[in-house]
KOLVEXKE-560583 format. One line per 3 residues: their letters; for each residue z, x, y of C-alpha. Coordinates in steps of 0.1 Angstrom, whole numbers. Example, Ala and Ser with C-alpha at 12.3 -4.5 7.8 and 13.67 -1.06 7.14 Angstrom:
2
AS) 78,123,-45 | 71,137,-11;
//
This chain:
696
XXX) 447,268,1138 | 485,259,1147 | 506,281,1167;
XXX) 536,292,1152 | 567,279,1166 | 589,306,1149;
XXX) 576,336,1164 | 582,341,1200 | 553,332,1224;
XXX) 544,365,1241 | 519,363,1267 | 492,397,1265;
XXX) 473,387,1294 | 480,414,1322 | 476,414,1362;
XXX) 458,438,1376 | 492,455,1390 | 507,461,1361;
XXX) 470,481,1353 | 475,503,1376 | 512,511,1369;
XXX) 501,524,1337 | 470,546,1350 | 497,560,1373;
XXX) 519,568,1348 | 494,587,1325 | 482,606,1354;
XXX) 513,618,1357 | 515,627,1329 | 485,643,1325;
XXX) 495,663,1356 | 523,677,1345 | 511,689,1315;
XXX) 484,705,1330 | 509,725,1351 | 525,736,1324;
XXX) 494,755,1312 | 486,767,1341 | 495,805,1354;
XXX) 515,813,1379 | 530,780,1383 | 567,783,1386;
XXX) 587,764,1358 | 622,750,1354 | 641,778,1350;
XXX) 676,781,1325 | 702,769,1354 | 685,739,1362;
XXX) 682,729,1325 | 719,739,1326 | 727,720,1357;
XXX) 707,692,1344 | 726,690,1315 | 760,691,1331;
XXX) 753,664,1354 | 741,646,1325 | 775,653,1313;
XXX) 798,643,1340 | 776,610,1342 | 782,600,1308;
XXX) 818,607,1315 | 824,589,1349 | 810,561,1325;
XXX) 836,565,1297 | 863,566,1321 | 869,533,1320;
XXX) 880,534,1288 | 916,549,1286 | 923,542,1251;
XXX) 896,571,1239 | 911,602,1254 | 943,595,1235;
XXX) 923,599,1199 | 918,628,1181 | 891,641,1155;
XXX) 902,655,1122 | 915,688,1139 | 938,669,1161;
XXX) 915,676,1195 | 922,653,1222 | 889,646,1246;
XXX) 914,666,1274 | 915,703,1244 | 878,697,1240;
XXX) 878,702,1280 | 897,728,1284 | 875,748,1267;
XXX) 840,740,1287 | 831,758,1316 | 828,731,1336;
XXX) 858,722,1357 | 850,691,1370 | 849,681,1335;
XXX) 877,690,1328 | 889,673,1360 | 878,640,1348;
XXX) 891,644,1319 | 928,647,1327 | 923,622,1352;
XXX) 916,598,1327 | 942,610,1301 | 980,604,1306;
XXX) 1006,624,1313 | 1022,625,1282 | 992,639,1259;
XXX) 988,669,1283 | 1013,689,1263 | 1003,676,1227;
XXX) 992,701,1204 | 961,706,1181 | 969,708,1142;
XXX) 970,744,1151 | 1002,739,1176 | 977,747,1208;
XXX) 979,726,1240 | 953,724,1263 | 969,756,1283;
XXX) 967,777,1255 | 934,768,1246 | 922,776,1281;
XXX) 940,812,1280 | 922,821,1250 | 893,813,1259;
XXX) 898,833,1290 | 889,804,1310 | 907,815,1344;
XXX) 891,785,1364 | 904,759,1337 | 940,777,1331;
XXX) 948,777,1369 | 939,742,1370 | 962,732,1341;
XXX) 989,753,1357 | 986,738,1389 | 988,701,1373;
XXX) 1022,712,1355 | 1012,725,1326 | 1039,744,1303;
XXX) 1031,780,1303 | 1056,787,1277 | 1046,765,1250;
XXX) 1038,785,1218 | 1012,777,1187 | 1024,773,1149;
XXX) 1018,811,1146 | 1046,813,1172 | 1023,831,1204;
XXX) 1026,821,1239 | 998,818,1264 | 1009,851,1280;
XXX) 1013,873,1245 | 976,854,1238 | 966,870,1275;
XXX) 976,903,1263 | 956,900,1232 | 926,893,1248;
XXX) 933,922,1275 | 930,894,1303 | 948,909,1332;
XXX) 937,886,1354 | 948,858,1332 | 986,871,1326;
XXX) 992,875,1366 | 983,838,1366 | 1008,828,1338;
XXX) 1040,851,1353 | 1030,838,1389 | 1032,806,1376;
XXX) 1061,810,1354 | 1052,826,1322 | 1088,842,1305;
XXX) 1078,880,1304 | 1107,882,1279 | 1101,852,1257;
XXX) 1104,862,1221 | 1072,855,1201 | 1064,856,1161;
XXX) 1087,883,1144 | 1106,881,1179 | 1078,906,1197;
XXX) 1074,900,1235 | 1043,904,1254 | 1057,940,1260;
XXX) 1055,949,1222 | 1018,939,1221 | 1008,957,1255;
XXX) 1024,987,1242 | 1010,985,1207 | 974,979,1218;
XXX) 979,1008,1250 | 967,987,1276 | 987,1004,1302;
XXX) 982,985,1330 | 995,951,1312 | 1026,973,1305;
XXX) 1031,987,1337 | 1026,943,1348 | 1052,933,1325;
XXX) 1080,959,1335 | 1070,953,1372 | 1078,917,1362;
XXX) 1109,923,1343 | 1103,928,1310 | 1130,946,1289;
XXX) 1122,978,1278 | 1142,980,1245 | 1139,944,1234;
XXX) 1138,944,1196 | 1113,931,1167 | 1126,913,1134;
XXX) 1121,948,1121 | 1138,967,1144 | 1110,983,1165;
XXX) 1107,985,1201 | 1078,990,1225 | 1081,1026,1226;
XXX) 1083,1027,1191 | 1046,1006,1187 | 1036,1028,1215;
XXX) 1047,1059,1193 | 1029,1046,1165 | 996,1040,1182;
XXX) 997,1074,1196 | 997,1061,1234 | 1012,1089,1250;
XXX) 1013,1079,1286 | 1030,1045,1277 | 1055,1062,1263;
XXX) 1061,1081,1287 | 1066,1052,1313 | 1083,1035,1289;
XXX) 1110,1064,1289 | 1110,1068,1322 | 1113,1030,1333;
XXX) 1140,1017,1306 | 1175,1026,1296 | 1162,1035,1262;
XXX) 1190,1053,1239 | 1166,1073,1222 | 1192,1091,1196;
XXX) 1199,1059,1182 | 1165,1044,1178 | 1149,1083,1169;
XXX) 1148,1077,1132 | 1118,1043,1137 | 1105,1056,1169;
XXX) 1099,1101,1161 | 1090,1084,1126 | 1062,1059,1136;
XXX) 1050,1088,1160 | 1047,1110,1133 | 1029,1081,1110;
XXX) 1005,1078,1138 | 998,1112,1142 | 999,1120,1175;
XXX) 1013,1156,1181 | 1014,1151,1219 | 1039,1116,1212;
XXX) 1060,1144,1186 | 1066,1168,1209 | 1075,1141,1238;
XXX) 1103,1123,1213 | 1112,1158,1210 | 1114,1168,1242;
XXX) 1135,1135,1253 | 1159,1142,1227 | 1149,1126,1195;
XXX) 1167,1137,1163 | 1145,1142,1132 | 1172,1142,1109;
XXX) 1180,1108,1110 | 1168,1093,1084 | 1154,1055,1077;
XXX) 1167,1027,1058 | 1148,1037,1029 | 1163,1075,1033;
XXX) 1130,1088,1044 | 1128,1113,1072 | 1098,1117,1101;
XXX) 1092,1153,1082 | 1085,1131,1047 | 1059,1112,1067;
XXX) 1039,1138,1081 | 1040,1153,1048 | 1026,1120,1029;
XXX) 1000,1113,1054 | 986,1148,1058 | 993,1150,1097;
XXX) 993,1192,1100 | 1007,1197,1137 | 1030,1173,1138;
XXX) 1049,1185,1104 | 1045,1221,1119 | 1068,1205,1151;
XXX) 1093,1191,1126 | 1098,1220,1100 | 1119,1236,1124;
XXX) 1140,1207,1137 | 1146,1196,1103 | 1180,1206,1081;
XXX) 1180,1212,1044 | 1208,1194,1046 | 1195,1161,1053;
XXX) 1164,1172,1029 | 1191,1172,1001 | 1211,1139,1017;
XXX) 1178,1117,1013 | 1168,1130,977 | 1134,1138,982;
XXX) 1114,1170,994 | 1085,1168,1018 | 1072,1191,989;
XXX) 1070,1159,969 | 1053,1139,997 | 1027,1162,1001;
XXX) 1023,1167,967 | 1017,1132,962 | 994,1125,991;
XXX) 973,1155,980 | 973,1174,1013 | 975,1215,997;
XXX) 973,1223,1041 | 1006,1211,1046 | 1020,1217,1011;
XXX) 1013,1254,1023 | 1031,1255,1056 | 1060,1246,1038;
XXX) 1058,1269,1012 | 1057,1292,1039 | 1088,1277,1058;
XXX) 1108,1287,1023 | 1110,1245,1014 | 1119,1249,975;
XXX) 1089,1237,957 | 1116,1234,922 | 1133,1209,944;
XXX) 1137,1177,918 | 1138,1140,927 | 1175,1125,932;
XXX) 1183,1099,904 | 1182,1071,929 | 1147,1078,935;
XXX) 1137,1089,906 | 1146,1057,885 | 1118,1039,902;
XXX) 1091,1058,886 | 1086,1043,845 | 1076,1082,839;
XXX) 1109,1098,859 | 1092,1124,870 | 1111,1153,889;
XXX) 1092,1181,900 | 1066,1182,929 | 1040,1198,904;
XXX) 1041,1169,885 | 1031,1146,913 | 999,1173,917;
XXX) 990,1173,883 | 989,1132,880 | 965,1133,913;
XXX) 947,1162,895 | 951,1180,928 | 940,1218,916;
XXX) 945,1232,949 | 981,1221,955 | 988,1228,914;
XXX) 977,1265,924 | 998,1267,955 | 1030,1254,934;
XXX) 1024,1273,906 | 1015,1303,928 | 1051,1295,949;
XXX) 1070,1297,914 | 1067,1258,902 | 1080,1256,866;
XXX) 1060,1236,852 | 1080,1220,818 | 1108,1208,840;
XXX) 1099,1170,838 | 1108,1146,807 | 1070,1142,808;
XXX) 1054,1175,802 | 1024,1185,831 | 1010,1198,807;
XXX) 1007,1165,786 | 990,1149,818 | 966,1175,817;
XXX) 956,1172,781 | 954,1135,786 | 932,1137,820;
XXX) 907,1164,798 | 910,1188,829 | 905,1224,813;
XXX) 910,1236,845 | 940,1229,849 | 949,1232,814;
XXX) 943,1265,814 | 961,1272,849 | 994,1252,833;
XXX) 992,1278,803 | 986,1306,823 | 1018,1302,843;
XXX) 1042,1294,808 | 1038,1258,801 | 1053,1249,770;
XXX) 1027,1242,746 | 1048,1229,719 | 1067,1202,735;
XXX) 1078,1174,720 | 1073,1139,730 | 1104,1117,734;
XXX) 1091,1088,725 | 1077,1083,684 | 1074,1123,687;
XXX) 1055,1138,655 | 1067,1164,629 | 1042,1190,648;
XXX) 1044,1197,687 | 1029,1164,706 | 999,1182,719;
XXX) 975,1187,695 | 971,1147,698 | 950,1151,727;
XXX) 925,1181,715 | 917,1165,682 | 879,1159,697;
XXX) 876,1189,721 | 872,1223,705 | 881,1242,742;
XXX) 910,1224,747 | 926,1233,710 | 912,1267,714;
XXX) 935,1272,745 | 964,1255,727 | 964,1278,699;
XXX) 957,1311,718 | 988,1310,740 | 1012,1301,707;
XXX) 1013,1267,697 | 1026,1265,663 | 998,1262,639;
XXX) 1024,1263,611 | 1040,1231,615 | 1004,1212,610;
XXX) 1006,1227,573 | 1043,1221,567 | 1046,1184,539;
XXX) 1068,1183,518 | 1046,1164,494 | 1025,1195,485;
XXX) 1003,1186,460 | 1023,1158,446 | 1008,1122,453;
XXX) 1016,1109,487 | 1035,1076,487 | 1020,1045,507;
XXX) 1026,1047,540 | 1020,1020,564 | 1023,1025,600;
XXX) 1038,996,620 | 1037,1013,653 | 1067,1018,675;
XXX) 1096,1003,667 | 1128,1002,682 | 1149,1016,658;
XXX) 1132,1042,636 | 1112,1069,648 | 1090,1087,621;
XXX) 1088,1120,617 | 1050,1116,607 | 1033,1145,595;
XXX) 1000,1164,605 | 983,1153,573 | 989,1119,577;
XXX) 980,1117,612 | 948,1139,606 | 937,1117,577;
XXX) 934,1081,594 | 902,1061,585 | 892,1067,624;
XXX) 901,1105,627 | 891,1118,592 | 854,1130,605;
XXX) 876,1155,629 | 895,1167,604 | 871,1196,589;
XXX) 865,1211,623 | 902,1213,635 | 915,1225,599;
XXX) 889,1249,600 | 896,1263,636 | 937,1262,631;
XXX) 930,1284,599 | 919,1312,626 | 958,1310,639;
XXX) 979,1313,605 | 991,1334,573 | 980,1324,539;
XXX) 985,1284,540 | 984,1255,516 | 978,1220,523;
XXX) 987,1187,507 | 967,1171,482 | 965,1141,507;
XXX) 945,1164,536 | 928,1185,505 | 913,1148,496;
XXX) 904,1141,527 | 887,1181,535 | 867,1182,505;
XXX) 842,1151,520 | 838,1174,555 | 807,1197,562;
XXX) 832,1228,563 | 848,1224,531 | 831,1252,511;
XXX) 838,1274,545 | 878,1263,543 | 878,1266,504;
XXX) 865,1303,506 | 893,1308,531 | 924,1290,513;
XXX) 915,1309,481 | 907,1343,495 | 933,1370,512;
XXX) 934,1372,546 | 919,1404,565 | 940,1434,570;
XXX) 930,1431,611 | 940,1394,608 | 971,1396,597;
XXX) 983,1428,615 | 973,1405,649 | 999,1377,637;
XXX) 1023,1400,629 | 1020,1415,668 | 1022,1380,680;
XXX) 1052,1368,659 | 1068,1401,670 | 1064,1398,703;
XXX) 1074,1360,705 | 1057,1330,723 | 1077,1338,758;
XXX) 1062,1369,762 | 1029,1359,749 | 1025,1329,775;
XXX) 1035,1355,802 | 1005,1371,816 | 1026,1399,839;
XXX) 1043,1408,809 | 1009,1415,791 | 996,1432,822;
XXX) 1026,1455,820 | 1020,1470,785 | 996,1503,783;
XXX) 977,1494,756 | 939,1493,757 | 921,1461,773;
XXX) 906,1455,734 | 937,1455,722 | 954,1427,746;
XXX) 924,1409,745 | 919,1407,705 | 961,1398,703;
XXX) 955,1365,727 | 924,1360,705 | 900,1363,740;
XXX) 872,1361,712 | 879,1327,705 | 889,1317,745;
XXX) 857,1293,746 | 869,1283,785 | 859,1317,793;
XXX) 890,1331,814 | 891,1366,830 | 895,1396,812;
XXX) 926,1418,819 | 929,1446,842 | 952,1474,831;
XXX) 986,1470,841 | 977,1453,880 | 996,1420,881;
XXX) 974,1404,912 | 942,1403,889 | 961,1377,870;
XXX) 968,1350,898 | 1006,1349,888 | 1034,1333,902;
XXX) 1068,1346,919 | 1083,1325,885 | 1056,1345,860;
XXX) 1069,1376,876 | 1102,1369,875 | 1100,1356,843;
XXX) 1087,1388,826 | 1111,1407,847 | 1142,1386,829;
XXX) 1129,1402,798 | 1139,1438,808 | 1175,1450,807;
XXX) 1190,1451,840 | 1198,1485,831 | 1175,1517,828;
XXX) 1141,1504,848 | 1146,1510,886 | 1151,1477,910;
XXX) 1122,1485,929 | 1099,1483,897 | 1109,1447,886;
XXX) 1088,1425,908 | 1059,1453,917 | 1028,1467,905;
XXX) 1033,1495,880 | 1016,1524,894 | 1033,1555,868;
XXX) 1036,1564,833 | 1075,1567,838 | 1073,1529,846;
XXX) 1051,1519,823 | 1077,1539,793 | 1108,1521,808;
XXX) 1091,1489,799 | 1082,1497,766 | 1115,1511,758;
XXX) 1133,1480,772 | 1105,1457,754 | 1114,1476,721;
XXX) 1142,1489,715 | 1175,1503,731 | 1176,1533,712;
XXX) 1145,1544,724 | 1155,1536,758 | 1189,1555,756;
XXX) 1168,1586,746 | 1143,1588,769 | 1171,1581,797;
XXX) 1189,1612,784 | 1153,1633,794 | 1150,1645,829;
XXX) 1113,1651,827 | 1085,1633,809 | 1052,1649,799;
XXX) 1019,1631,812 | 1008,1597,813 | 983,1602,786;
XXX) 1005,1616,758 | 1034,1591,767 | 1012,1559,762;
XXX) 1002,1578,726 | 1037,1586,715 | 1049,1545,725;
XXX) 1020,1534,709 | 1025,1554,678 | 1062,1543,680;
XXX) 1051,1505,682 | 1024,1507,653 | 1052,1526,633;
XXX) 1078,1499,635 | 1054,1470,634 | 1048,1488,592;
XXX) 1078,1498,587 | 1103,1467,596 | 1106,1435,574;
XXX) 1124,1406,589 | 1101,1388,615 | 1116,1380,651;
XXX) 1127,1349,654 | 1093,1327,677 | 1104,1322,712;
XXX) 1129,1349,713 | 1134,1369,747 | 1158,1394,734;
XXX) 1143,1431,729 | 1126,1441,703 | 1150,1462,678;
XXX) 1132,1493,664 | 1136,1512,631 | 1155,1541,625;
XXX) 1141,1579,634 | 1117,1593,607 | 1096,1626,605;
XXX) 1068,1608,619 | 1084,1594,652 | 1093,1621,667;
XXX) 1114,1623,703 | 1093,1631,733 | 1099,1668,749;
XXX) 1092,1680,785 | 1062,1703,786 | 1078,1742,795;
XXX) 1062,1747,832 | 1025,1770,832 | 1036,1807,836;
XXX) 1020,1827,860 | 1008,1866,859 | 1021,1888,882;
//
């Protein structure tokens, strides 16, 4: 065979030296691995794998120093070799590294805006920092976000490392992103020994953020009490004119100890913010109890009133019934309405502070407002419509206790019948408690079509210029509401006279389950009980049938009340009355002093007004002024009157008397008093009882 020329000639003969290179080698190896295995053998620990590796380091690097051109590029992130340095803990790396890079790239930047310094400080690299420093490094040179190296030391609470910057020339005033200094941070985060370092160095005090705050005031809004308290004592700080950011951030912190220290230096809480807001607002919205108890007295209703707005409202809002109590308790007004200017930003303009509780479906602050005498149909958007449309029956039935309207009108598109039977249409409680306290039942059953054909009526849905007065039966009678409309004819039926309805809703009715029930009831008189029960209410008018106190005053028998408000058909289940005490009710100051604006000012004592009536004497000054003057001016001309028992009788008697004798109906609504009829045989005037005689 030939030998191949194109292949390289390689010799494998070997010398006997080379042999016993390679039995020495795998002895070694061999050796070593066999002291791995083998207990109690100490092994390379972590350090000398870490020193190993760092000398491997520095060796590859003494190689590539050579090379000048590489420490001038940068990777993708703009990293020069010397940023990628000042981050290792090695310092002799680092060393090298600057060394080998010139002069001018040890102040360029990263993508990011950081030098090599800045790097180093926050890495909280000490060794690497003072190194930098000491080869002239900038101390002052700030990132894209607009930080220095000594607002980056305070971040990173490195103490050490800010006495290295200032020592070595680091600007203790030098105005960082939105103009904070190294102060504003140290303050913010409470570090009070970097605050105590920076005014030792010089910082100023009362230096100013973009947005106006200074230390003291991040201090006060942190809660750091002992920094603020330096911070007063160290600076000329004019605390009256800074008192509306800085008592106001305290309070939005939270702190009661910072409160009553602004306080104590002078702050004045009735300066108000930019926005108008005052400290006592905050501590209202955010729910912070002690420190709103420190500001209710330091605070004037006359700078309430300037900024528009009640702290009733804010802690209405924030749903905090604690604080909405204290200042109920203070005498804040809680029927104090929104100013225009601050009312126009809300699409509902809302007014009231009740309102705000009923959106949040706060009960407990809707009980304390209502309790405090709240009105509740003071809005242009009823409470009570919020109510209906949240479903609460709750505090439905707490709105109708305490007189909301229940037949409002809706401004916008309103109906030809009172806006809120819209949102009962499906729930059987909620009509039942519309009806019993006087919505007008009526108005459902009033078309002027009768039993004439209805014309075509399409509904284009709101429009900007005509607004339909769209009737019950053509609401009720929708493809998507007709299977409701047997069950809410039915139950309204329960709440009127002798009725007739349209031959559009009659159409409509006679396709229901309760038809034949409805039929038997359209076609049939009305019971004798039924109709003497709407006659009462008519008589006594919607005011005084939505006003519990005024119920609670009348002597009549619990059956009696209870079957006029229709309690058998009160499916929610409230309580039952109790005689003539006005507590049992839960009433308001406004309840109370709403049924006492339906008695004459003249005749009933002052004293019996706004109190529980504990007499018959009372009890007949109420009737009288409830119905009728004449009856009034009579009993006022009797010195005496005869018992309890016997006077409740005679009213009564008097009551059932007019109620068959008079024919023109009261007007619904009306507060006036109730006219009687003219003296007959069978009202007869009440006489004093001739005193017992005794025997001698």
């Amino acid at each position: 065979s030939k030998l191949n020329l194109s292949e390289p000639h390689m010799d494998y003969s070997s010398s006997d030296e080379d042999t016993d290179a390679d039995v020495d080698t795998q002895l070694i190896i061999q050796q070593s691995l066999l002291d791995i295995y083998k207990p109690g053998v100490t092994q390379h620990t972590s350090e000398d794998k870490r020193s190993h590796s760092i000398s491997s380091k520095e060796d590859a690097l003494a190689h590539l120093i050579k090379y000048h051109s590489a420490f001038g590029e940068a990777n993708v992130d703009g990293w020069l070799p010397l940023h990628m340095a000042a981050v290792q803990l090695n310092r002799n790396i680092l060393e090298m590294a600057l060394n080998a890079s010139k002069p001018s790239t040890w102040e360029q930047t990263t993508h990011n805006g950081e030098t090599p310094l800045f790097l180093a400080v926050s890495s909280s690299l000490l060794e690497n920092a003072h190194f930098l420093l000491l080869n002239g490094c900038n101390p002052n040179a700030k990132n894209l976000e607009g930080n220095s190296p000594l607002f980056t030391a305070v971040l990173k609470d490195s103490y050490d490392m800010a006495t290295l910057l200032i020592s070595n020339g680091a600007d203790v005033n030098l105005q960082c992103a939105n103009k904070r200094t190294a102060l504003h941070e140290a303050a913010k985060l409470g570090n009070w020994d970097m605050v105590k370092l920076m005014l030792t160095s010089g910082a100023h005090p009362d230096a100013r953020s973009s947005y106006g705050f200074t230390p003291l005031a991040l201090a006060a809004q942190g809660g750091h009490t002992e920094i603020m308290e330096l911070l007063l004592r160290k600076g000329k700080i004019c605390l009256a004119s800074d008192s509306s950011s800085i008592l106001l951030e305290a309070v939005r912190g939270g702190n009661p100890d910072s409160v009553t220290l602004l306080l104590e230096y002078g702050a004045d809480a009735n300066i108000p913010k930019s926005s108008g807001h005052l400290p006592i607002h905050v501590a209202a919205d955010k729910g912070h109890l002690l420190a709103l108890k420190m500001l209710v007295p330091v605070t004037d209703i006359a700078a309430i009133k300037r900024s528009g707005i009640s702290p009733v409202h804010c802690a209405a809002a924030g749903a905090h019934p604690q604080c909405l109590e204290i200042l109920i308790q203070a005498g804040f007004d809680v029927n104090f309405m929104l100013d225009q200017r601050i009312r126009k930003h809300y699409d509902d303009q809302r007014k009231s502070a009740l309102y705000f509780a009923v959106s949040n479906g706060d009960l407990s602050s809707v009980k304390l407002l209502l309790n405090a005498g709240a009105l509740p149909n003071q809005d242009p958007v009823n409470c009570l419509q919020i109510a209906l449309r949240m479903g609460n029956h709750e505090l439905i039935s707490l709105l109708l206790r305490h007189g909301a309207n229940v037949n409002y009108f809706c401004r916008v598109n309103p109906l030809h019948f009172p806006s809120a039977l819209q949102y009962s249409l499906k729930d059987e409680v909620m009509l039942r408690m519309l009806l019993n306290y006087g919505y007008d039942t009526e108005r459902c059953f009033d078309c002027p079509h009768g039993d004439r054909v209805h014309r075509f009526c399409t509904f284009e849905g709101w429009t900007p210029t005509v607004i339909k007065d769209t009737m019950f039966c053509e609401v009720i009678t929708l493809s998507w509401l007709q299977h409701l409309s047997g069950k809410v004819v039915r139950v309204m039926l329960d709440y009127v006279d002798q009725v007739q309805i349209c031959s559009k809703l009659k159409a409509v009715l006679e396709k229901q389950k309760l038809w034949p029930e409805i039929h038997l009831i359209l076609t049939n008189p009305r019971s004798l009980k039924h109709l003497c029960r709407l006659k009462i209410r008519k008589c006594m008018g919607r005011l005084r049938l939505r006003c519990p106190v005024f119920m609670s005053f009348l002597p009549l028998p619990n059956r009696l009340k209870a079957y006029v408000l229709y309690k058998e058909y009160d499916l929610y289940g409230q309580e039952s009355f109790t005689g003539t005490c006005v507590l049992s009710f839960g009433c308001s100051r406004a309840t109370t002093s709403a049924a006492t604006a339906l008695l004459p000012q003249q005749g009933v004592p002052k004293s019996n007004h706004t109190s529980i009536i504990p007499n018959a004497q009372s009890r007949v000054f109420i009737l009288m002024s409830l119905f009728g003057p004449s009856l009034q001016a009579k009993a006022q001309q009797r010195r005496r009157l005869p018992s309890p028992a016997r006077c409740t009788a005679q009213v009564t008697a008097t009551a059932q008397q007019r109620l068959g004798h008079r024919h023109s109906a009261e007007e619904p609504g009306a507060s006036g008093p109730l006219p009687l009829p003219k003296k007959t045989s069978r009202c007869r005037p009440l006489r004093a009882r001739p005193p017992p005689t005794t025997r001698t």
